[in-house]
C-alpha positions as CSV (number, residue, x, y, z in Angstrom):
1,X,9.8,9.5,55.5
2,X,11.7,9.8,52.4
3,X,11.4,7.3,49.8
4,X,13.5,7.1,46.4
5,X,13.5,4.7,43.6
6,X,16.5,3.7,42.0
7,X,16.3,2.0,38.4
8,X,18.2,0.2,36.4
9,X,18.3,-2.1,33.9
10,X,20.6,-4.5,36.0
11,X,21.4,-7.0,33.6
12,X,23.8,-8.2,35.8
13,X,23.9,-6.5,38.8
14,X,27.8,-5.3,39.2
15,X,29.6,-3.5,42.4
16,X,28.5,-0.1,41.5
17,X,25.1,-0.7,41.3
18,X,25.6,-2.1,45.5
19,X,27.4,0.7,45.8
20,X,24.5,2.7,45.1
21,X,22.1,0.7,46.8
22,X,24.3,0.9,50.1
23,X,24.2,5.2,49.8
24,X,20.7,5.4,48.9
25,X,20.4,3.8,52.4
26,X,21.7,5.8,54.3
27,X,20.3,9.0,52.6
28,X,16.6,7.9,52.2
29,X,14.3,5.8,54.3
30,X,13.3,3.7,52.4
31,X,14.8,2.3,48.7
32,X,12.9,1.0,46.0
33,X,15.4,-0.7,43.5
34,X,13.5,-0.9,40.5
35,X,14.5,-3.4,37.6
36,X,13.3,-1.4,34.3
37,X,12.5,-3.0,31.0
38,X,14.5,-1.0,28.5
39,X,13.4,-2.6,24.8
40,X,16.2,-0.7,23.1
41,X,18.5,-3.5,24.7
42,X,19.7,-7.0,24.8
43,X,18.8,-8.3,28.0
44,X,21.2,-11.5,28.9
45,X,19.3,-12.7,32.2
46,X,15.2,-12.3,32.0
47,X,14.0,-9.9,34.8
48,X,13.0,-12.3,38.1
49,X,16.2,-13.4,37.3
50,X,17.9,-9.6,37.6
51,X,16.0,-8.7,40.9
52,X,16.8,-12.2,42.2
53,X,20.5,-11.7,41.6
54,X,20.3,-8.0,43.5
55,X,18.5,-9.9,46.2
56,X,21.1,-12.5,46.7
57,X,23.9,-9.5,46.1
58,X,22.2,-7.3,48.6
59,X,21.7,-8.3,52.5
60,X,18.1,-8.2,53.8
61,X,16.7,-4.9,55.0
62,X,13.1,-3.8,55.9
63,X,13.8,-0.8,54.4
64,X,14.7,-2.0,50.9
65,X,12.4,-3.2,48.3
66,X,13.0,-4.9,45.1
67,X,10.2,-4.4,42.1
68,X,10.5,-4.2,38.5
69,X,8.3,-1.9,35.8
70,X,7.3,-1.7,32.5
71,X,5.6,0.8,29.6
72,X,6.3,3.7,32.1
73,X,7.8,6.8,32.9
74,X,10.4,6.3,36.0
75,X,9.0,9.3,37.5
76,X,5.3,7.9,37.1
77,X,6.3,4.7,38.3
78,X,8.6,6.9,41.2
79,X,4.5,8.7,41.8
80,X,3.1,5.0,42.1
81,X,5.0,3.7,44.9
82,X,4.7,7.0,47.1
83,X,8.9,8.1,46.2
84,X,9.3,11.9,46.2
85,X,13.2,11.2,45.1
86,X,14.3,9.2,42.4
87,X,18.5,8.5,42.8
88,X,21.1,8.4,39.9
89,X,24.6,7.6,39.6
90,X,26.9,9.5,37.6
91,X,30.0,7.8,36.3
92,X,31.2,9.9,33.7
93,X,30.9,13.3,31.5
94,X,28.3,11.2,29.3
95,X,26.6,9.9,32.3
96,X,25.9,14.0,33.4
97,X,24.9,15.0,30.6
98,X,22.5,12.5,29.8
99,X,21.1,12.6,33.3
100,X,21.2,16.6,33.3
101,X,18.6,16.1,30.5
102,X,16.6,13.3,31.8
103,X,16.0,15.2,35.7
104,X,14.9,18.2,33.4
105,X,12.0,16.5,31.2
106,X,11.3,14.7,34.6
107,X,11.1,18.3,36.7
108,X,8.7,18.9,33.9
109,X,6.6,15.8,34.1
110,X,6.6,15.4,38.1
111,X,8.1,18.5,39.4
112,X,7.1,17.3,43.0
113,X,9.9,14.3,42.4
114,X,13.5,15.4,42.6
115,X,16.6,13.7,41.1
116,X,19.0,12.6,43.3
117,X,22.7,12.3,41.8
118,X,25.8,10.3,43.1
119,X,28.9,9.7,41.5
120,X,31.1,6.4,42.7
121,X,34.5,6.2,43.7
122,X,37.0,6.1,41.1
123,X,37.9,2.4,41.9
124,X,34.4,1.5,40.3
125,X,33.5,4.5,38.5
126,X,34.1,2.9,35.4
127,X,32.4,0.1,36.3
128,X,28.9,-1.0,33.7
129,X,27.0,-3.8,32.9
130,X,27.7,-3.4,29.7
131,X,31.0,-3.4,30.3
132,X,31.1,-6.9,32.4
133,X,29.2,-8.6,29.6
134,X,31.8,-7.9,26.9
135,X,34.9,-8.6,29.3
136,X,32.9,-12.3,29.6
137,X,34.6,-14.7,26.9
138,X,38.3,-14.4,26.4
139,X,40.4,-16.8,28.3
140,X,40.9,-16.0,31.7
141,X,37.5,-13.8,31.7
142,X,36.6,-15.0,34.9
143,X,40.2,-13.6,37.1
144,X,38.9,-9.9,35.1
145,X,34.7,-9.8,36.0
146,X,35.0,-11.5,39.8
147,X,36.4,-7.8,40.3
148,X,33.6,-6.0,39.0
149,X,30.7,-7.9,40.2
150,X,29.2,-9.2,43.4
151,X,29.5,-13.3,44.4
152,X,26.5,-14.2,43.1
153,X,26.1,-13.0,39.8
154,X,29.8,-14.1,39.0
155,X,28.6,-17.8,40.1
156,X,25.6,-17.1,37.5
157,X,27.6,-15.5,35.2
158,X,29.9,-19.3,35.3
159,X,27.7,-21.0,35.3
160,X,25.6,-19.7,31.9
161,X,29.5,-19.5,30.2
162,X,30.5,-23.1,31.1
């Protein structure tokens, strides 16, 4: 069986991120999506609230699991839950290179766990959380995000900007 985690930060969950989650499907077994703490950022929904919001995004599957972590490596927590792969998207030049770097100090942490990557389709390849958040504001903000994320984290996203 093979079993990957993919992590994020998710804050909010957008259409790449399902994107992912809908490949890492149907390459792997099973899919842990993993909502990581990351303290060198913001964080605009708590993290029950992230995973929630994937699970609303995200129809029901055996073989999908939703967890969060915290104070860890991703490859240690990858070696907790029994993943031998841990998948990552690659959007841009930055993204590789970044990525390039993290699979290499993970080889050498947990050589046993290999670093899947997978880069999106052009039509959301430029598509962040980040992104979303600072689109949020300007009149007519809503017309521009409802393209970039799924149903239910546009409704949140309304709803916290009403």
């Amino acid at each position: 069986m093979k079993k990957a985690v993919y992590a994020g930060s998710f804050d909010p969950p957008t259409n790449g991120h399902l994107w992912m989650i809908q490949k890492g499907l149907e390459i792997f077994d099973t899919l842990v999506v993993a909502v990581g703490s990351n303290p060198s950022k913001n964080h605009t929904f708590s993290i029950p609230t992230r995973i929630q919001l994937l699970k609303d995004a995200v129809p029901s599957c055996e073989r999908l699991i939703f967890d969060s972590f915290d104070n860890k490596y991703l490859v240690d927590y990858a070696k907790s839950v029994g993943a031998d792969y841990i998948l990552r998207g690659i959007r841009s030049a930055a993204d590789y290179e970044y990525e390039r770097v993290m699979r290499a100090i993970n080889g050498d942490l947990k050589p046993e766990i290999q670093t899947v990557f997978l880069m999106p389709p052009r039509e959301i390849a430029e598509v962040s959380s980040s992104m979303v958040k600072e689109l949020i504001g300007p009149e007519g903000w809503e017309n521009t995000v409802r393209r970039y994320v799924p149903a239910p984290v546009f409704k949140c996203l309304q709803e916290q900007h009403s």
